[in-house]
MMTF fields as JSON, N, C-alpha, C and O atoms, coordinates in Angstrom:
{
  "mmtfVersion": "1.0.0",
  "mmtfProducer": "UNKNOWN",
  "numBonds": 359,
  "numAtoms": 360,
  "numGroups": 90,
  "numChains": 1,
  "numModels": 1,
  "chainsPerModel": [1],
  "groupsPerChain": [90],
  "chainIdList": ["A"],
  "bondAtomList": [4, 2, 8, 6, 12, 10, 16, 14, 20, 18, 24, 22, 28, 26, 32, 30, 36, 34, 40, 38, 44, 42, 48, 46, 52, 50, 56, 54, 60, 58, 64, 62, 68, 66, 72, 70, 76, 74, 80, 78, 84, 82, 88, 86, 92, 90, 96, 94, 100, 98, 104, 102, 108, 106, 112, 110, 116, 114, 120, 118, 124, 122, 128, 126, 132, 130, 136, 134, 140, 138, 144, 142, 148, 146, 152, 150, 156, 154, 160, 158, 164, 162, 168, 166, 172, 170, 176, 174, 180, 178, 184, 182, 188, 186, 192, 190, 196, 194, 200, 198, 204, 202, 208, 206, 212, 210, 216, 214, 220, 218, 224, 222, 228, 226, 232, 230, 236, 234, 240, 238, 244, 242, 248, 246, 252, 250, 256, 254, 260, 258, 264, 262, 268, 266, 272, 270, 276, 274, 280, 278, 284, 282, 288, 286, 292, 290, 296, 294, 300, 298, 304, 302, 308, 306, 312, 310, 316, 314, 320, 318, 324, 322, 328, 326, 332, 330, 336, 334, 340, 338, 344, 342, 348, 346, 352, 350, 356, 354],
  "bondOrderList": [1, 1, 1, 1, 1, 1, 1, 1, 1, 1, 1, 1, 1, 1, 1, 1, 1, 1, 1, 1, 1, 1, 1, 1, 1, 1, 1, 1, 1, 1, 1, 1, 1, 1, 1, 1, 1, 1, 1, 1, 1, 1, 1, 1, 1, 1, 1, 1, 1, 1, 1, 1, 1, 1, 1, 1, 1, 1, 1, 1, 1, 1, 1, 1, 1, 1, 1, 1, 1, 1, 1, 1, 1, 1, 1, 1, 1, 1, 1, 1, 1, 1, 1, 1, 1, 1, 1, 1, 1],
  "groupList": [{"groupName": "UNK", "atomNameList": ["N", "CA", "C", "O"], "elementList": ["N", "C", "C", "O"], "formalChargeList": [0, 0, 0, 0], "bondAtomList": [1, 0, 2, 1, 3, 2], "bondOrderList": [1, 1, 2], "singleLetterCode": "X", "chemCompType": "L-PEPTIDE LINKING"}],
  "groupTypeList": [0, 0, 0, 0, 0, 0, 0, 0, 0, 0, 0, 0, 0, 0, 0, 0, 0, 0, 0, 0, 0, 0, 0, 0, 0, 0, 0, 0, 0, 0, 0, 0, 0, 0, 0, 0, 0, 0, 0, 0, 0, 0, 0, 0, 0, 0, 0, 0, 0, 0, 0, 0, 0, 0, 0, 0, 0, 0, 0, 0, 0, 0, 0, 0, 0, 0, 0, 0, 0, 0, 0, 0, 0, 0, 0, 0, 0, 0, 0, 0, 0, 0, 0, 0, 0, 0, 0, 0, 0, 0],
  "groupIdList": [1, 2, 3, 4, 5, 6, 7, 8, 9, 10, 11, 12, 13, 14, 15, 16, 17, 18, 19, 20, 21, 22, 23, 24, 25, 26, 27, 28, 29, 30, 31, 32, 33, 34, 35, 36, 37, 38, 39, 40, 41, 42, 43, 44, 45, 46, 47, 48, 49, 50, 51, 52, 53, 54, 55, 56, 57, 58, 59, 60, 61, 62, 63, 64, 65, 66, 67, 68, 69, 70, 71, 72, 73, 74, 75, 76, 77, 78, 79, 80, 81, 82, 83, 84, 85, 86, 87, 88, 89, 90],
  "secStructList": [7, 7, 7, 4, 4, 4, 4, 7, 7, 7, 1, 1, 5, 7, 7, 2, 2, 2, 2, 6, 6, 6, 2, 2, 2, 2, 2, 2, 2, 2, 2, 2, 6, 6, 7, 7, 7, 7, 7, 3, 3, 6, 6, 1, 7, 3, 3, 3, 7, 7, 1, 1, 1, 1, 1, 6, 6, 2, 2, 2, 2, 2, 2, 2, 2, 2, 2, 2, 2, 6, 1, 5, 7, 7, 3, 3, 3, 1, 1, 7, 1, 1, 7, 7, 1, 7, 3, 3, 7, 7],
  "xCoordList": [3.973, 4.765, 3.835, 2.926, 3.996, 3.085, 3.971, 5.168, 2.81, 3.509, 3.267, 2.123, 4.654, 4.245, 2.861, 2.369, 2.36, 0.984, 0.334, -0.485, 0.124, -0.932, -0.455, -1.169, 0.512, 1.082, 0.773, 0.991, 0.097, -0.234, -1.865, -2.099, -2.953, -4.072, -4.521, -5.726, -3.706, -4.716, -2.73, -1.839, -3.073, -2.203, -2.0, -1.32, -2.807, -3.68, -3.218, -3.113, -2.987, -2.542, -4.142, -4.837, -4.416, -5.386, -5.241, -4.112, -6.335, -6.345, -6.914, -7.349, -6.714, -6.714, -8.179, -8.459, -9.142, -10.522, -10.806, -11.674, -10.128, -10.722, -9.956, -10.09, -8.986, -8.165, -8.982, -9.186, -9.408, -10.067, -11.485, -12.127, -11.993, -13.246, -12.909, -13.861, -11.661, -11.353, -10.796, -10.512, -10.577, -10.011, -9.982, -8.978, -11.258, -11.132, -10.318, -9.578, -10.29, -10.133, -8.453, -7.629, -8.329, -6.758, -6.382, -5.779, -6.707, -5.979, -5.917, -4.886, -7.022, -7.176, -6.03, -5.18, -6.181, -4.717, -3.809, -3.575, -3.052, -1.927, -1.61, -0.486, -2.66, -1.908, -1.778, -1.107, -2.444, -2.43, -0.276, 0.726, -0.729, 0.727, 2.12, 3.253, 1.917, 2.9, 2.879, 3.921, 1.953, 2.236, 1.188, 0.468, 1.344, 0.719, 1.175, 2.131, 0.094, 0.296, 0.163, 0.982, -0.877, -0.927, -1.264, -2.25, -0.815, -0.629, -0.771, -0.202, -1.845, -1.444, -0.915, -0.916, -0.401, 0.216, -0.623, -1.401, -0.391, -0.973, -0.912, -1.901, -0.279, -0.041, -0.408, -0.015, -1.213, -2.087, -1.172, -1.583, 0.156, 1.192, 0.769, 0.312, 0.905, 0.44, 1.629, 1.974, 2.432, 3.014, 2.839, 1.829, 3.778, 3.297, 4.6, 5.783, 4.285, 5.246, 5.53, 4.683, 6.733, 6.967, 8.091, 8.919, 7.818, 8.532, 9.554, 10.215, 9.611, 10.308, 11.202, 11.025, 12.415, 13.424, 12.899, 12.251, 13.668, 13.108, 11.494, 10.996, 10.865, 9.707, 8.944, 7.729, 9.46, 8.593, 7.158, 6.434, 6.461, 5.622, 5.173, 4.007, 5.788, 4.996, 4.622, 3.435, 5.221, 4.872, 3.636, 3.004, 3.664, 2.205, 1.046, -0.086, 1.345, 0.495, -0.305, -1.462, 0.836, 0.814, -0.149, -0.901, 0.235, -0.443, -2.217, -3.235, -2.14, -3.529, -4.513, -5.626, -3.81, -4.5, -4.956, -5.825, -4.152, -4.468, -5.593, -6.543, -5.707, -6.557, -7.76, -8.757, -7.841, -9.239, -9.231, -10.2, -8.418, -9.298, -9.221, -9.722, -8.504, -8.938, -7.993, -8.154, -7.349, -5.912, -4.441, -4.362, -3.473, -1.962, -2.595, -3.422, -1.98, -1.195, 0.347, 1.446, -0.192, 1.802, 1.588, 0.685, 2.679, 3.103, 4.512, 5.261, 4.872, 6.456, 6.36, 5.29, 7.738, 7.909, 8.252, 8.553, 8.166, 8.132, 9.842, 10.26, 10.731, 11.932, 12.9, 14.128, 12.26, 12.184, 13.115, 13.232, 14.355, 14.613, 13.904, 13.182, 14.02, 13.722, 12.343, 11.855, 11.406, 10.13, 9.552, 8.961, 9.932, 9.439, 8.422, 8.35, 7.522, 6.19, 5.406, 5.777, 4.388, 3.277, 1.942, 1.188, 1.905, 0.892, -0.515, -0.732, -1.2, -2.317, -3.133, -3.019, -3.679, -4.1, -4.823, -5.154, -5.071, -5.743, -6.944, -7.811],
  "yCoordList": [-16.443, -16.402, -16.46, -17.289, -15.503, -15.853, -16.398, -16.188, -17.43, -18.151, -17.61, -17.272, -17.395, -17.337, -17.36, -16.387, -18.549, -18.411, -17.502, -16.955, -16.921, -16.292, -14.652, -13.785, -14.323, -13.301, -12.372, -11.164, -13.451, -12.593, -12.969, -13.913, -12.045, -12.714, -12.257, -12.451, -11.339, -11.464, -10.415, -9.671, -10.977, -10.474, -8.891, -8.231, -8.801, -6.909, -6.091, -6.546, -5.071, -3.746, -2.974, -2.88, -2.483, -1.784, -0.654, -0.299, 0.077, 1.214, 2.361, 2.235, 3.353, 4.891, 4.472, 4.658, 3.937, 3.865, 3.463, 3.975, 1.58, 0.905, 0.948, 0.327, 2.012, 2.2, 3.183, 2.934, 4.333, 5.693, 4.616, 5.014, 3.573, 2.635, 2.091, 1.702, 1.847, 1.487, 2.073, 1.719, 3.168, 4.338, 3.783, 3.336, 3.978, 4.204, 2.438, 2.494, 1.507, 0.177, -0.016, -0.703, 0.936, 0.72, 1.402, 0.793, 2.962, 3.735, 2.727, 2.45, 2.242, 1.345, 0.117, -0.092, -0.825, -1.747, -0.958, -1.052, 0.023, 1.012, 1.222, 1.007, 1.73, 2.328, 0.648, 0.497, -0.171, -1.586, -1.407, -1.306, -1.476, -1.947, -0.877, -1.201, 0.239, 1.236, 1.953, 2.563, 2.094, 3.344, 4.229, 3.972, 5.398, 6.578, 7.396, 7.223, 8.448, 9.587, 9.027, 9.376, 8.188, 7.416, 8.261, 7.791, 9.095, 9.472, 8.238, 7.156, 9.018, 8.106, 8.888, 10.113, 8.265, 8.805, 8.494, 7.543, 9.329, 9.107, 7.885, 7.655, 6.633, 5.508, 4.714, 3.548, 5.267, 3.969, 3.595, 2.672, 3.96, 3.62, 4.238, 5.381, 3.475, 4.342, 4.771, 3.826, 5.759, 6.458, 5.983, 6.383, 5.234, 5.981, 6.236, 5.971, 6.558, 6.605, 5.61, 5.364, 5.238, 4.233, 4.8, 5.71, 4.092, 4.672, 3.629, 3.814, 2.197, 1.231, 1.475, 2.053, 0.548, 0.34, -1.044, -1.947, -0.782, -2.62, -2.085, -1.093, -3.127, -2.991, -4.191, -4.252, -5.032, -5.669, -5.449, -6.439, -4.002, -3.65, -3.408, -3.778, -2.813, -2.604, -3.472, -3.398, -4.584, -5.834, -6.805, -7.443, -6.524, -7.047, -6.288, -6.762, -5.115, -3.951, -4.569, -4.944, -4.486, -4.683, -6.361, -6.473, -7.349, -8.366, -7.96, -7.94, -7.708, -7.628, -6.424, -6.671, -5.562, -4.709, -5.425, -5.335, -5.865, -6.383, -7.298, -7.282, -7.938, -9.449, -8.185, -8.67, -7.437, -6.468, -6.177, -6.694, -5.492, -4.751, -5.787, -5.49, -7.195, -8.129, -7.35, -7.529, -6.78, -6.701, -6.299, -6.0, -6.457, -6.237, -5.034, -4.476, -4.55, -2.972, -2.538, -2.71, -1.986, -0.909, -0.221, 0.598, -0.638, 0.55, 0.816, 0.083, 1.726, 2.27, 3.154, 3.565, 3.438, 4.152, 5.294, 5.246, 6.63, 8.108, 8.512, 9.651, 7.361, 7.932, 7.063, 7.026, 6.661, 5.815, 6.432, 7.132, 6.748, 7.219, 7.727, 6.938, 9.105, 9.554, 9.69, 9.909, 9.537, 9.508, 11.292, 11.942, 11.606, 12.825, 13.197, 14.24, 12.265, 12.113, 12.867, 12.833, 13.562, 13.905, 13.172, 12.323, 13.64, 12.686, 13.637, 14.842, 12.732, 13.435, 12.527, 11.311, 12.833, 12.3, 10.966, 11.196, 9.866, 8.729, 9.082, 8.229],
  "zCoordList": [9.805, 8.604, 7.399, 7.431, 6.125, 5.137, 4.105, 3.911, 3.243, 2.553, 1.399, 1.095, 0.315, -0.994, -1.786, -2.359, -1.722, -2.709, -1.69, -2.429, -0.395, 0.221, -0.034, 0.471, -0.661, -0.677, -2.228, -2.321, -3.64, -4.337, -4.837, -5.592, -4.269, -4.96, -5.819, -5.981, -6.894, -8.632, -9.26, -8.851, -10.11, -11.407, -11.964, -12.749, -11.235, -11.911, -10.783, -9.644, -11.056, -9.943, -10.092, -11.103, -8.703, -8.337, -9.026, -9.363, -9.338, -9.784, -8.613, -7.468, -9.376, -8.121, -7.709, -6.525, -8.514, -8.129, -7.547, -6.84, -7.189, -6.294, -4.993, -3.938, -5.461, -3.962, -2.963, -1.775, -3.646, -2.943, -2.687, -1.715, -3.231, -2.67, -1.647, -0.97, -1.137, 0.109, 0.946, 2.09, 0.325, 1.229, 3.19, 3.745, 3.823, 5.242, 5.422, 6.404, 4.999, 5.342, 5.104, 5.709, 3.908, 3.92, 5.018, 5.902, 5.174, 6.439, 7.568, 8.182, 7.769, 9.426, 9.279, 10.144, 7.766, 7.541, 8.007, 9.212, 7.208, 7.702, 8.794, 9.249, 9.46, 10.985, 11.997, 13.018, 11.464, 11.99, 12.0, 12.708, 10.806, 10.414, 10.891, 10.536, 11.613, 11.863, 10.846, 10.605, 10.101, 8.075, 8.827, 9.791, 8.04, 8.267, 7.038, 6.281, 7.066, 5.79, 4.205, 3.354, 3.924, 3.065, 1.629, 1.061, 1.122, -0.209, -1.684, -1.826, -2.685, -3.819, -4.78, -4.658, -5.852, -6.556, -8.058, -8.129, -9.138, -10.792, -10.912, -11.608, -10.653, -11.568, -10.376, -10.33, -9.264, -8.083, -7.286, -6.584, -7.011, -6.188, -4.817, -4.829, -3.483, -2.548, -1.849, -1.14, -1.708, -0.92, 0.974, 1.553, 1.678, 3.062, 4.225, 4.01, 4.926, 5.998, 7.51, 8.368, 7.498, 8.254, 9.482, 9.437, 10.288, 11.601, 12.175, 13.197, 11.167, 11.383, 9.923, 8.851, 10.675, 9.538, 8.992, 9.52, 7.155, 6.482, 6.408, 6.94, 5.538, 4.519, 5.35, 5.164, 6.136, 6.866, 7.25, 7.155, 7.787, 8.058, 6.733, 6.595, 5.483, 4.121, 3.687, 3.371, 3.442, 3.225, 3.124, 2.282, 4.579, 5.184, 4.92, 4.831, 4.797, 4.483, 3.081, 2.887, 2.267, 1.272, 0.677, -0.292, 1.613, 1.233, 1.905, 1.214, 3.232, 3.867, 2.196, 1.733, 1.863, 1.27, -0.497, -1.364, -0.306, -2.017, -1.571, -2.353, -0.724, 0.231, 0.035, -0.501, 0.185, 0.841, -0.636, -1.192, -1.459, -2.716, -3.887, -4.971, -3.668, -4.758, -5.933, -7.14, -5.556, -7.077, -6.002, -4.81, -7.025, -6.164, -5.938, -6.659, -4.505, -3.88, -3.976, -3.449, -4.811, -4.777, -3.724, -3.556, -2.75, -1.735, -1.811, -2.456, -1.248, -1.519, -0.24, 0.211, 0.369, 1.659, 0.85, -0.343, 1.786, 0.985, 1.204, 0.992, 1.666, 1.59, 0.241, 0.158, -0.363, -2.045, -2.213, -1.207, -3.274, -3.759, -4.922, -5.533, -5.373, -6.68, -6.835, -7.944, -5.428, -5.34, -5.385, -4.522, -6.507, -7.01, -7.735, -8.385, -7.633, -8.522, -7.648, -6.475, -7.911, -7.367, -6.547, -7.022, -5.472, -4.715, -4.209, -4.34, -3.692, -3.159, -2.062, -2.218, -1.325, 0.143, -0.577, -1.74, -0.188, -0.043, 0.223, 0.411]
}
């Protein structure tokens, strides 16, 4: 179970830079986690695809990855609504 305080470690959202710096470490988090097809988007949001129902698996994704790049991770599943923004491979 993770606890609240272990769930946000910095205030700041990652940027496209230090995400594509972790590029291979997030993919390997991801597929840990059941995500695949990890797309980012203009504003550092990462796009991915999930094969489970519920955000459970994003979640975790989401905490392990911010833990590795030292700022929040936006992730969002690619069946979002209204997720019509433009993406491009991770």
């Amino acid at each position: 179970m993770t606890f609240v305080a272990d769930t946000i470690v910095e205030d700041r959202r990652a940027t496209r830079e230090e995400l594509r710096a972790h590029r291979d470490d997030l993919i390997s988090l991801a597929a840990a986690q059941g995500l695949s097809n990890l797309r980012l988007r203009d504003d550092a949001a990462i796009v991915v695809t999930t094969a489970n129902r519920g955000y459970r698996d994003v979640a975790s994704f989401v905490t392990k990855a911010s833990q590795l790049v030292g700022a929040y991770v936006y992730a969002i599943t690619d069946d979002t609504p209204g997720l019509e923004a433009a993406t491009s491979p991770l």
